[in-house]
KEZA-44049 format. One record per residue (C-alpha): z, x, y; residue in three letters; chain; residue number from 1. Coordinates in steps of 0.5 Angstrom, whole numbers, plus 500, padded with zeros to 3 digits. Layout:
! KEZA-44049
   z   x   y residu chaine num
   Z   X   Y    ALA      A NUM
...
//
This chain:
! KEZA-44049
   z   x   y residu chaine num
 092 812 477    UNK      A   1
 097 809 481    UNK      A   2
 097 800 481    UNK      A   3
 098 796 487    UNK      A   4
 105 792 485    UNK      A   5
 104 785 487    UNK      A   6
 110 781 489    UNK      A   7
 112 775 484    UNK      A   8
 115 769 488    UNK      A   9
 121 768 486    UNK      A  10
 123 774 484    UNK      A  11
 128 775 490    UNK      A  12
 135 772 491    UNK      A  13
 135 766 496    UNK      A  14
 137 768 503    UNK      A  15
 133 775 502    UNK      A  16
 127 776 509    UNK      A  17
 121 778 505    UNK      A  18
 115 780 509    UNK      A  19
 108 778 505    UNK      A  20
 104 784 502    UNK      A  21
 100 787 507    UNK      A  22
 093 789 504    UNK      A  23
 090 796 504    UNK      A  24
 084 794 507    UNK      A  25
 087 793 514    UNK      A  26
 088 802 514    UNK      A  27
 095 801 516    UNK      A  28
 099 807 515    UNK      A  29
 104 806 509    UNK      A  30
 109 808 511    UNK      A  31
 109 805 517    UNK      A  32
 109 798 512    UNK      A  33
 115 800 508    UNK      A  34
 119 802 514    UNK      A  35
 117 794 517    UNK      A  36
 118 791 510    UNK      A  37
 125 796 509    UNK      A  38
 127 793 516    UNK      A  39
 126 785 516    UNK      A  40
 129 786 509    UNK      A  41
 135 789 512    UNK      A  42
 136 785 519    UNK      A  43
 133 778 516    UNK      A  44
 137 777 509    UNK      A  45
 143 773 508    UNK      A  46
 150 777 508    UNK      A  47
 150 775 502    UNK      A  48
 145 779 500    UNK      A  49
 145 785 505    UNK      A  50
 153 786 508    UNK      A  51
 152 786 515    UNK      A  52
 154 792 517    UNK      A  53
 151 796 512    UNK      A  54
 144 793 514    UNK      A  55
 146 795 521    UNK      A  56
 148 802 519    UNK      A  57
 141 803 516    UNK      A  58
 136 800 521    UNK      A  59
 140 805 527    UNK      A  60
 138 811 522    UNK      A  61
 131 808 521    UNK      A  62
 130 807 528    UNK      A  63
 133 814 529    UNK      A  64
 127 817 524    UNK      A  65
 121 813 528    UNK      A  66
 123 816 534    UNK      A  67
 122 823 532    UNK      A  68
 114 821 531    UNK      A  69
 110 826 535    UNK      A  70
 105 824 540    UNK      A  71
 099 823 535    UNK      A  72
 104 819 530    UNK      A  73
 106 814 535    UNK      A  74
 099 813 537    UNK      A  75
 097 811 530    UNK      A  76
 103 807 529    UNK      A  77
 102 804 537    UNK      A  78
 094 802 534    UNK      A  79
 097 800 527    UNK      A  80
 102 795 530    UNK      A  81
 096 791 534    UNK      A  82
 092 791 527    UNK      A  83
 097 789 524    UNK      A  84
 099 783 529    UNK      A  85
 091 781 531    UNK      A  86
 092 780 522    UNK      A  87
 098 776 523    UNK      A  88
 095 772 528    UNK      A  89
 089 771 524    UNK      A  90
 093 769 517    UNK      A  91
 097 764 522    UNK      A  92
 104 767 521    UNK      A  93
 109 763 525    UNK      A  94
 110 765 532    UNK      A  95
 117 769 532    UNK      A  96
 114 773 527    UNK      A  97
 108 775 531    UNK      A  98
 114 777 537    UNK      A  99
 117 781 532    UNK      A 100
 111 785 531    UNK      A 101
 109 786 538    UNK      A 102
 116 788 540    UNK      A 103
 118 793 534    UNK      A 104
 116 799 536    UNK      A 105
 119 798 544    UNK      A 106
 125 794 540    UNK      A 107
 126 802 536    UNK      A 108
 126 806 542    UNK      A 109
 119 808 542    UNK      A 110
 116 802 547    UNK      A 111
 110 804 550    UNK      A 112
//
């Protein structure tokens, strides 16, 4: 049986983009929160936590990998991006963050 890990405050060094923990009710695919958690991390942290090219290397790959997605993927992760940003609207997370949910898939190569 598998627990859900909560993260700590403070566990993170300074200057690393954490996004918040995203509860399981909302149905959104897992998958695609890792990718989203994985990818903020990358492009928001501090070159002293992530080196800068490093982080671009491996946010190319991940937009690479979510380009592959089939019709029928896509389409959920379309619906699970506007779950996602009606949830964040809802939980008041700032404004720019919102843009960011609302654009990633677009701004991944795989707009609407």
């Amino acid at each position: 049986m598998s627990e859900e890990i909560e993260p700590g405050e403070g566990q993170s060094p300074e200057g690393a983009a954490v996004f918040p923990l995203i509860p399981p009710e909302l149905g959104i695919h897992p998958l695609l929160l890792g990718l989203v958690h994985a990818y903020v991390f990358l492009e928001g942290s501090e070159p002293e936590v992530v080196h800068p090219d490093a982080a671009a290397e491996a946010m190319e790959y991940l937009a690479t990998y979510l380009q592959r997605l089939s019709a029928k993927e896509l389409q959920r992760a379309r619906e699970d991006m506007e779950t996602l940003v009606g949830y964040a609207k809802e939980q008041g997370w700032p404004k720019e963050h919102v843009q960011f949910l609302k654009s990633f898939l677009e701004e991944n190569g795989v707009g609407a």
